[in-house]
N, CA, C and O atoms as CSV, one atom per row, in Angstrom:
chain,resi,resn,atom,element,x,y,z
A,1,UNK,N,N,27.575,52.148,-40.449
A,1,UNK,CA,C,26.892,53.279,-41.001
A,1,UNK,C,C,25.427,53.257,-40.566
A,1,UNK,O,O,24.736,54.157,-40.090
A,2,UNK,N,N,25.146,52.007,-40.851
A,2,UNK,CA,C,23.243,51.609,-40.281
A,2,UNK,C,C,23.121,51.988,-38.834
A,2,UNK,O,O,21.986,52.144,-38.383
A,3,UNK,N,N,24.500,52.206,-37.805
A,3,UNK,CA,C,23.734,52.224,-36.935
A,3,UNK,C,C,24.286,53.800,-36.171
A,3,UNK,O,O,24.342,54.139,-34.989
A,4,UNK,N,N,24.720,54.691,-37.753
A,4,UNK,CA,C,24.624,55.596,-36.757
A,4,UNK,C,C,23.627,56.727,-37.602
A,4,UNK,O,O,23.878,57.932,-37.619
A,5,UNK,N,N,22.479,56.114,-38.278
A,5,UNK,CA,C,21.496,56.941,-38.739
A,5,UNK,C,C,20.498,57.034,-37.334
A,5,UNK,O,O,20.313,56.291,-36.370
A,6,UNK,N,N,20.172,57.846,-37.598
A,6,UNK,CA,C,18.897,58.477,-36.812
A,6,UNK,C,C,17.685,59.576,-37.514
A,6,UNK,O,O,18.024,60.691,-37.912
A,7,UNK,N,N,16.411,59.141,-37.588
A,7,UNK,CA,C,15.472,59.498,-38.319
A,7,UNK,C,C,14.941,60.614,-37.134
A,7,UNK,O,O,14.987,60.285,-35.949
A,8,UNK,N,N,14.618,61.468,-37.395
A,8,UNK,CA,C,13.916,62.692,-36.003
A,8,UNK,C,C,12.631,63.364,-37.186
A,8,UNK,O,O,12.653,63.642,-38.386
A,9,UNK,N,N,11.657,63.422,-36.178
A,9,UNK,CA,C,10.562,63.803,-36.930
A,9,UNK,C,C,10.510,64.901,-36.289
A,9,UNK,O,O,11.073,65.080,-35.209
A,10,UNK,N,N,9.542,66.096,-37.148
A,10,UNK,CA,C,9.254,67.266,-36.683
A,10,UNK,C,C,8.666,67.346,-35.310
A,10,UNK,O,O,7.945,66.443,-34.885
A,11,UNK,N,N,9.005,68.572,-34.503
A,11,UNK,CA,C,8.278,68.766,-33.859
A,11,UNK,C,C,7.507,68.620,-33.809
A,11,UNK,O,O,6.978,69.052,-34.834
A,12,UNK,N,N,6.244,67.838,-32.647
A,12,UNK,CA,C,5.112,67.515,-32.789
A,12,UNK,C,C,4.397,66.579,-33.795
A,12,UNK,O,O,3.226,66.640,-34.171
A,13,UNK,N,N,5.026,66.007,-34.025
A,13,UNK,CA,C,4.732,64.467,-34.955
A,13,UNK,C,C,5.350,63.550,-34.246
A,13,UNK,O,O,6.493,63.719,-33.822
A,14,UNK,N,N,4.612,62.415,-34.031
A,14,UNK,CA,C,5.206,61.120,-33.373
A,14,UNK,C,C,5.236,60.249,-34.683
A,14,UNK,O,O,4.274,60.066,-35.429
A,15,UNK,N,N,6.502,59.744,-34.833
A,15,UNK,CA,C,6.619,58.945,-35.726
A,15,UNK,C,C,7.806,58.046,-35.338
A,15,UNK,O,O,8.851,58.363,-34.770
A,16,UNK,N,N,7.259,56.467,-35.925
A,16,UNK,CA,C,8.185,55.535,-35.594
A,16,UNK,C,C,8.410,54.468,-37.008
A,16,UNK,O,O,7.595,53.760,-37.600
A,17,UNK,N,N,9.977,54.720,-37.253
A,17,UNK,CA,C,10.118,53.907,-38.423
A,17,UNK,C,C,9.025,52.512,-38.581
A,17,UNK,O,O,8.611,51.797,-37.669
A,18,UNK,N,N,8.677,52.394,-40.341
A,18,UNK,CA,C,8.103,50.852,-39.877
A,18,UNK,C,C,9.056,49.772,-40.299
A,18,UNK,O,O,8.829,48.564,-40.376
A,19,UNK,N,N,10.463,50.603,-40.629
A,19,UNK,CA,C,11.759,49.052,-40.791
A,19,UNK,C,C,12.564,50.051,-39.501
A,19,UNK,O,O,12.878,51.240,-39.435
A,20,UNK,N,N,12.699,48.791,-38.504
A,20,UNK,CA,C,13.925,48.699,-37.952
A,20,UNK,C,C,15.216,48.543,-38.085
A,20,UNK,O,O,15.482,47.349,-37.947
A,21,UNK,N,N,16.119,49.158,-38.283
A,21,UNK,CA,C,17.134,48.832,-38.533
A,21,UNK,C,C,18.119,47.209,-37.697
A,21,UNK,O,O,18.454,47.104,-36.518
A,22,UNK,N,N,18.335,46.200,-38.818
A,22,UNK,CA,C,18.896,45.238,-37.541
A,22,UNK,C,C,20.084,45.225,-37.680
A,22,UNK,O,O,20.877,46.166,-37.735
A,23,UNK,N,N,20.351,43.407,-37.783
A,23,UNK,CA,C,22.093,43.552,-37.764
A,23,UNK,C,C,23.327,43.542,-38.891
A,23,UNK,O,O,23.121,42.664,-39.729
A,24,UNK,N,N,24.472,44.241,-39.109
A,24,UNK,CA,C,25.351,44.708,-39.945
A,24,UNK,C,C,25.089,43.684,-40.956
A,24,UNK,O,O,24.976,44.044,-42.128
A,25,UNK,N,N,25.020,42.909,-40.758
A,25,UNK,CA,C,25.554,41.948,-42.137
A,25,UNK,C,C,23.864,41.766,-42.451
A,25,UNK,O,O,23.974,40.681,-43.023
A,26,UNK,N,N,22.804,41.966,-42.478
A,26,UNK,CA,C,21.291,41.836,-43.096
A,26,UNK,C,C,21.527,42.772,-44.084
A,26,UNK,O,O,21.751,43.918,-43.694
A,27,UNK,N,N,21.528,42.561,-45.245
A,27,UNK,CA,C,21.642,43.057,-46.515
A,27,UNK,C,C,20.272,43.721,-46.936
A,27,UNK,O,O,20.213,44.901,-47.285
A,28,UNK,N,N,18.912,42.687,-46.868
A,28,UNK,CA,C,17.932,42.877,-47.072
A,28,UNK,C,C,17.170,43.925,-46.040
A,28,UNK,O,O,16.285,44.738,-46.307
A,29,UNK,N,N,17.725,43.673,-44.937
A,29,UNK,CA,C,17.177,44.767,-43.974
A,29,UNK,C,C,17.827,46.157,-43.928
A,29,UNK,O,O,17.296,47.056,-43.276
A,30,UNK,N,N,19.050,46.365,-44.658
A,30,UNK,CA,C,20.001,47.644,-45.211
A,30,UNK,C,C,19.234,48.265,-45.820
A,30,UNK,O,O,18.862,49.408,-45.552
A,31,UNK,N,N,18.758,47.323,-47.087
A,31,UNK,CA,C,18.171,47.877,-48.221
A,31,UNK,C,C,16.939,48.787,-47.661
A,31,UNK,O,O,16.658,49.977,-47.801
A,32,UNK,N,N,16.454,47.925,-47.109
A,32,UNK,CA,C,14.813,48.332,-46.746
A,32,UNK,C,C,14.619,49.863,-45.900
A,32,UNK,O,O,13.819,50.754,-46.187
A,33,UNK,N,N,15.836,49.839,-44.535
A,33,UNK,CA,C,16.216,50.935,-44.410
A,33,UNK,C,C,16.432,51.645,-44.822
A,33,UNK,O,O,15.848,52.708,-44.612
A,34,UNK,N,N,17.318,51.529,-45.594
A,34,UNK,CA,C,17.768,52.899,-46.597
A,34,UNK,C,C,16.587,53.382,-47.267
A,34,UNK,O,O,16.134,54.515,-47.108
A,35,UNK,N,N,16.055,52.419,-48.089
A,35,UNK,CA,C,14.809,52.747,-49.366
A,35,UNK,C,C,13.830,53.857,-48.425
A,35,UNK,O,O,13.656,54.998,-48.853
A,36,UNK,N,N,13.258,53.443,-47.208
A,36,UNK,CA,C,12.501,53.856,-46.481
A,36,UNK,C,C,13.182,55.231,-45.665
A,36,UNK,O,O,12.326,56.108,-45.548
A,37,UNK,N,N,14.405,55.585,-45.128
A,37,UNK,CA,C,14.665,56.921,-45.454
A,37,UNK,C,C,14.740,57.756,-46.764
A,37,UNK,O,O,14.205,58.824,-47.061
A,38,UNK,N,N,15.409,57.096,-47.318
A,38,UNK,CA,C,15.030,57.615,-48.506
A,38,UNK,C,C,14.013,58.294,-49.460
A,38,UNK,O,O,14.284,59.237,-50.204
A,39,UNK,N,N,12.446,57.509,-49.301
A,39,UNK,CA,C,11.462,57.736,-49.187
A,39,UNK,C,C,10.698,58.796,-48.339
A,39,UNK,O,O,9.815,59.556,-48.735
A,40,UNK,N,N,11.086,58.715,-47.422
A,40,UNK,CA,C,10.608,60.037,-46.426
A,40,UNK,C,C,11.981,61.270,-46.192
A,40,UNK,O,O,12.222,62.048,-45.269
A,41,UNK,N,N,12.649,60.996,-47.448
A,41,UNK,CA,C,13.538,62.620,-47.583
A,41,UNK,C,C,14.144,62.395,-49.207
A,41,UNK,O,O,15.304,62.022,-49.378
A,42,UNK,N,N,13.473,62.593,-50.039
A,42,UNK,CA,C,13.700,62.309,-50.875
A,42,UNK,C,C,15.308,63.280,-51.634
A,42,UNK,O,O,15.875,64.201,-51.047
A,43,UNK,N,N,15.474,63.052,-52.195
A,43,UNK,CA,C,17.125,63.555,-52.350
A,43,UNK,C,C,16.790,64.921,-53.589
A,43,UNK,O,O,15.765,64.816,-54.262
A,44,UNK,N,N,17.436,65.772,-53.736
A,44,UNK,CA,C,17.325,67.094,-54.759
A,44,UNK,C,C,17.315,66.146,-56.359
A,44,UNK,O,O,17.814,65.107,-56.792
A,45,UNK,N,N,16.556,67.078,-56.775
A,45,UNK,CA,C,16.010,66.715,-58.219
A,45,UNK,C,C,16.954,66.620,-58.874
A,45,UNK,O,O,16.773,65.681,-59.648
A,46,UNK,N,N,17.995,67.112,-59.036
A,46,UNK,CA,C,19.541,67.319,-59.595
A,46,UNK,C,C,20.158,65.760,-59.075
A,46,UNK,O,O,21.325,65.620,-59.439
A,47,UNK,N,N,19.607,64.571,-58.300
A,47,UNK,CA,C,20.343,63.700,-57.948
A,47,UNK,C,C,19.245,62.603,-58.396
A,47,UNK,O,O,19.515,61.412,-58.552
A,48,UNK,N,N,17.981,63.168,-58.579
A,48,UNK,CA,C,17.303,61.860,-59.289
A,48,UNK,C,C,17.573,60.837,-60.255
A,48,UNK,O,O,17.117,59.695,-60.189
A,49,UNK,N,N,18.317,61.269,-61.140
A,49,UNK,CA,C,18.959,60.441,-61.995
A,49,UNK,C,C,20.025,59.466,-61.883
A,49,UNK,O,O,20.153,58.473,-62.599
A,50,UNK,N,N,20.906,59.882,-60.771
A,50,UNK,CA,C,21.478,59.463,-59.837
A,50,UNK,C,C,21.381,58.340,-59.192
A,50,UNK,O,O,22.163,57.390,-59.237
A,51,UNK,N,N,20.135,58.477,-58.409
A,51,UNK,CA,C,19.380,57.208,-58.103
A,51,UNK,C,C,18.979,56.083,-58.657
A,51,UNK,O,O,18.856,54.943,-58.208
A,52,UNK,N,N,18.701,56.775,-60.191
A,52,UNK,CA,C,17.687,55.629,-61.219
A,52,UNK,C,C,18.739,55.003,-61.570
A,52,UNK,O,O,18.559,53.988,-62.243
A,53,UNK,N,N,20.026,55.366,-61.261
A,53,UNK,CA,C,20.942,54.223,-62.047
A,53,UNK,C,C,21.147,53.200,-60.843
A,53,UNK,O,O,21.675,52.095,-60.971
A,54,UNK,N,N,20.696,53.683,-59.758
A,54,UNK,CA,C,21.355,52.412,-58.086
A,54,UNK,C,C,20.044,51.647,-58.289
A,54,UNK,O,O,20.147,50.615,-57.627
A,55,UNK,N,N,18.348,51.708,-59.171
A,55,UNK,CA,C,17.831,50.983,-58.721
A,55,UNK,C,C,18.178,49.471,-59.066
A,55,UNK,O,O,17.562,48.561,-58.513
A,56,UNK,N,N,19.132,49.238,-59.949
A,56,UNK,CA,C,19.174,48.159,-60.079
A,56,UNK,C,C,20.188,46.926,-58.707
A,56,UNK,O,O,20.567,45.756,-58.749
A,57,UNK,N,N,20.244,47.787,-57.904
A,57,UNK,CA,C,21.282,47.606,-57.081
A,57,UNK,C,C,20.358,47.094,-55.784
A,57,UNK,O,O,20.679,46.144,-55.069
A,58,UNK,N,N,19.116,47.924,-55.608
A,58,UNK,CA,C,18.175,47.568,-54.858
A,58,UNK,C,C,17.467,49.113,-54.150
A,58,UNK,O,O,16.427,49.174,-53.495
A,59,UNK,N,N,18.314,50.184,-54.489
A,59,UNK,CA,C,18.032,51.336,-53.789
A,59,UNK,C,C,16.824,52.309,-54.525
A,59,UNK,O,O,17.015,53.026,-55.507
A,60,UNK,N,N,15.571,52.146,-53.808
A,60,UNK,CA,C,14.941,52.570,-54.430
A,60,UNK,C,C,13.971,53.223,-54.114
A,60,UNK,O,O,12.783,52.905,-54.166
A,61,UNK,N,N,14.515,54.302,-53.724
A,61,UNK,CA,C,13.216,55.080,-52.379
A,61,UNK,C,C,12.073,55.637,-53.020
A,61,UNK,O,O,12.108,55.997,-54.197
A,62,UNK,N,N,10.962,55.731,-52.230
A,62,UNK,CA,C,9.455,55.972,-53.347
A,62,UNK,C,C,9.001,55.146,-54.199
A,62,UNK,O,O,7.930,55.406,-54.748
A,63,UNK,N,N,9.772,53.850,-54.539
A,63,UNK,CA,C,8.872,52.679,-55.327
A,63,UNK,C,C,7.492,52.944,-55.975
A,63,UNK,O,O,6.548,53.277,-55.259
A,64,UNK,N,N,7.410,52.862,-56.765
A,64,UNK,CA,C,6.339,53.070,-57.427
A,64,UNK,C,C,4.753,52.311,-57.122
A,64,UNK,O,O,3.578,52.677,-57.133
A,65,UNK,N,N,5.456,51.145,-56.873
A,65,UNK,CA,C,4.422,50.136,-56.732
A,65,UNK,C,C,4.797,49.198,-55.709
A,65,UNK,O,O,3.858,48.466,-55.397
A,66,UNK,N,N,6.260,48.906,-54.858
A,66,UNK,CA,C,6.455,48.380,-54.138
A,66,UNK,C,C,7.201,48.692,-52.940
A,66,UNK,O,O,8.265,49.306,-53.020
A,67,UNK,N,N,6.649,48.256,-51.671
A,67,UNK,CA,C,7.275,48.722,-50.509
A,67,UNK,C,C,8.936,48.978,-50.427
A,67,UNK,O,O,9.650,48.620,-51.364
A,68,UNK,N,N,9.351,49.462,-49.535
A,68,UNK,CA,C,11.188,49.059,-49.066
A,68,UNK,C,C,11.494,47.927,-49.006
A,68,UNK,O,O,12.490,47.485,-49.580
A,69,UNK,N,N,10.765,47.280,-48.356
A,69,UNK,CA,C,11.093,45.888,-47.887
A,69,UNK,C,C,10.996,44.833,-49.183
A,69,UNK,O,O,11.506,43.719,-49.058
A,70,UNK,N,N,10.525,45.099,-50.066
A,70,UNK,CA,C,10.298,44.472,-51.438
A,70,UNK,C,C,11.261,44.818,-51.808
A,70,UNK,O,O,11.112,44.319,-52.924
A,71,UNK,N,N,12.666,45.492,-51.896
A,71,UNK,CA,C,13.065,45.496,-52.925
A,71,UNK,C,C,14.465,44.405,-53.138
A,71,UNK,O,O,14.968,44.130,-54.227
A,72,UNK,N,N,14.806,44.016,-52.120
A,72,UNK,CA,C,15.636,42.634,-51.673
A,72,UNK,C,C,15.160,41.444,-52.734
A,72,UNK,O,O,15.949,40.961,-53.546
A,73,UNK,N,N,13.899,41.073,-52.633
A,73,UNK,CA,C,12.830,40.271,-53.468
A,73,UNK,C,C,12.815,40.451,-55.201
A,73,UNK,O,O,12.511,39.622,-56.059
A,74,UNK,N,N,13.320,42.034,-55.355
A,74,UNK,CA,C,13.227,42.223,-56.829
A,74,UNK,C,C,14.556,42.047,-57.603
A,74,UNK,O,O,14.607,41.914,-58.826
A,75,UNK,N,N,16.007,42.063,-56.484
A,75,UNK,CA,C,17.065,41.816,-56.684
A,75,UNK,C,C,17.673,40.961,-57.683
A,75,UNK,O,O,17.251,39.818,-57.510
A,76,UNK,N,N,18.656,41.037,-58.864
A,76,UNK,CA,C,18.585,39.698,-59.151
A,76,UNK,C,C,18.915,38.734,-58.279
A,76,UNK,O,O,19.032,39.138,-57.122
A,77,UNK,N,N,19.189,37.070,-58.540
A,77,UNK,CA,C,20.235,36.786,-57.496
A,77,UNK,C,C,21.851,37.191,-57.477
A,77,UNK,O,O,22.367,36.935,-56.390
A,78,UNK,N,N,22.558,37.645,-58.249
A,78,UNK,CA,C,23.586,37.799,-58.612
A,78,UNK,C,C,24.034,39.157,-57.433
A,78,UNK,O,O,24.891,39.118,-56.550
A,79,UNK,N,N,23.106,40.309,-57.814
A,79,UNK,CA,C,23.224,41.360,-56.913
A,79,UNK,C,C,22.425,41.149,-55.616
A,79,UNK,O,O,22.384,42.073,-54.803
A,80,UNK,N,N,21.634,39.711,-55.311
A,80,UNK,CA,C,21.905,40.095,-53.848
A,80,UNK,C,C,22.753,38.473,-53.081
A,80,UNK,O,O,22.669,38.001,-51.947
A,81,UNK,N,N,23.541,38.000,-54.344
A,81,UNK,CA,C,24.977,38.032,-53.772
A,81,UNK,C,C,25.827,38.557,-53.302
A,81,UNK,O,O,26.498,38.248,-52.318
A,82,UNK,N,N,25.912,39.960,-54.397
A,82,UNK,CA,C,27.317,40.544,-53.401
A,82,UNK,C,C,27.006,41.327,-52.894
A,82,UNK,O,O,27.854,42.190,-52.672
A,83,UNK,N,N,25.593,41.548,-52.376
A,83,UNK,CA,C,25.085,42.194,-51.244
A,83,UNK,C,C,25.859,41.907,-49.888
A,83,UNK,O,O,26.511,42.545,-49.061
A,84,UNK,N,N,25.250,40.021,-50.203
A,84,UNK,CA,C,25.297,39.118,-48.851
A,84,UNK,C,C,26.874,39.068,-48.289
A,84,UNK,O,O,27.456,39.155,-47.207
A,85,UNK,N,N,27.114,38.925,-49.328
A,85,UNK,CA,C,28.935,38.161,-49.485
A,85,UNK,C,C,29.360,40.099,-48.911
A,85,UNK,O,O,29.891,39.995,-47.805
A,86,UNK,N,N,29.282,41.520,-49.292
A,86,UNK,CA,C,30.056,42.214,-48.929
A,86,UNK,C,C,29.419,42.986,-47.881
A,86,UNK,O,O,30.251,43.356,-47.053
A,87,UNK,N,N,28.310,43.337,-47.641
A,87,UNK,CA,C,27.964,44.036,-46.653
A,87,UNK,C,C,28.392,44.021,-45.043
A,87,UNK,O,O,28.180,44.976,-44.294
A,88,UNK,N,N,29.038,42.761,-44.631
A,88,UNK,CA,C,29.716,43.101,-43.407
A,88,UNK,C,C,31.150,43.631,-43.468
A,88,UNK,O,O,31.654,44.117,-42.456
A,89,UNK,N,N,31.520,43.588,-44.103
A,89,UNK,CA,C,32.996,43.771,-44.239
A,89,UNK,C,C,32.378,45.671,-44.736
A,89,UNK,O,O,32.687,46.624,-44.021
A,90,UNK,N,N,31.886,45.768,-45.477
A,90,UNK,CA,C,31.459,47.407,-45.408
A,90,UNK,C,C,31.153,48.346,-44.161
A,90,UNK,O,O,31.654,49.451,-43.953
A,91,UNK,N,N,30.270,47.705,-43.413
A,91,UNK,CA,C,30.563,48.204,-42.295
A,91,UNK,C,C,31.365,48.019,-41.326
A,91,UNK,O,O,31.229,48.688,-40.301
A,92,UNK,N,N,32.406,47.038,-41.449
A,92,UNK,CA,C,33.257,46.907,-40.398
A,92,UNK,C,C,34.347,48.187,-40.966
A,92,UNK,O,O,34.879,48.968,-40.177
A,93,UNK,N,N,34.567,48.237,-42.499
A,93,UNK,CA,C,35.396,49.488,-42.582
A,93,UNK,C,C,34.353,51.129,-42.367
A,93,UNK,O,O,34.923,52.155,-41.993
A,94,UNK,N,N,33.446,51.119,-42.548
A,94,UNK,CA,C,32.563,51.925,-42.211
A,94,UNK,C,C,32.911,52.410,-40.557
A,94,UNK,O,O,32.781,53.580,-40.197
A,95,UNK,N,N,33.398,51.236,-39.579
A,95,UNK,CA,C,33.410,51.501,-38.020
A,95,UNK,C,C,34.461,51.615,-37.554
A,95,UNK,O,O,34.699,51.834,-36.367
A,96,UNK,N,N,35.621,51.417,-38.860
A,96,UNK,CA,C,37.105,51.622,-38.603
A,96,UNK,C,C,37.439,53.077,-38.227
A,96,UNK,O,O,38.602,53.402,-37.989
């Protein structure tokens, strides 16, 4: 799924993500991605609530006070167990 996003900025804006997307099974680098699109397209107001229930999950675009990349760090350990433990197998059915 991570690697078939593509971010396109407006015409005439040069812009270059500041998380790279890396490899399938980086959980923490998923997160950060996501948070950070997320952040620069924020989702309809009708789905905000939506969201506030995934932050505990790690998804948390617009952080209040902390970057994308922070939010791996705020995880418990428990949830970014089965981050670690399921995220390749998600995208391998993701590429099925």
């Amino acid at each position: 799924m991570q690697d078939r996003l593509r971010l396109v900025a407006p015409a005439g804006v040069a812009h270059a993500p500041r998380v790279l997307p890396g490899e399938p099974d980086d959980a923490p680098n998923f997160l950060a991605v996501v948070n950070e699109t997320l952040a620069r397209n924020l989702p309809p107001a009708a789905d905000q609530g939506l969201l506030g229930t995934w932050a505990e999950l790690g998804l948390r675009p617009g952080a209040t006070d902390r970057f994308a990349e922070d939010a791996w760090d705020a995880l418990k350990p428990s949830v970014q167990q089965a981050w670690a433990t399921h995220i390749g197998a998600a995208f391998g059915r993701v590429r099925q």
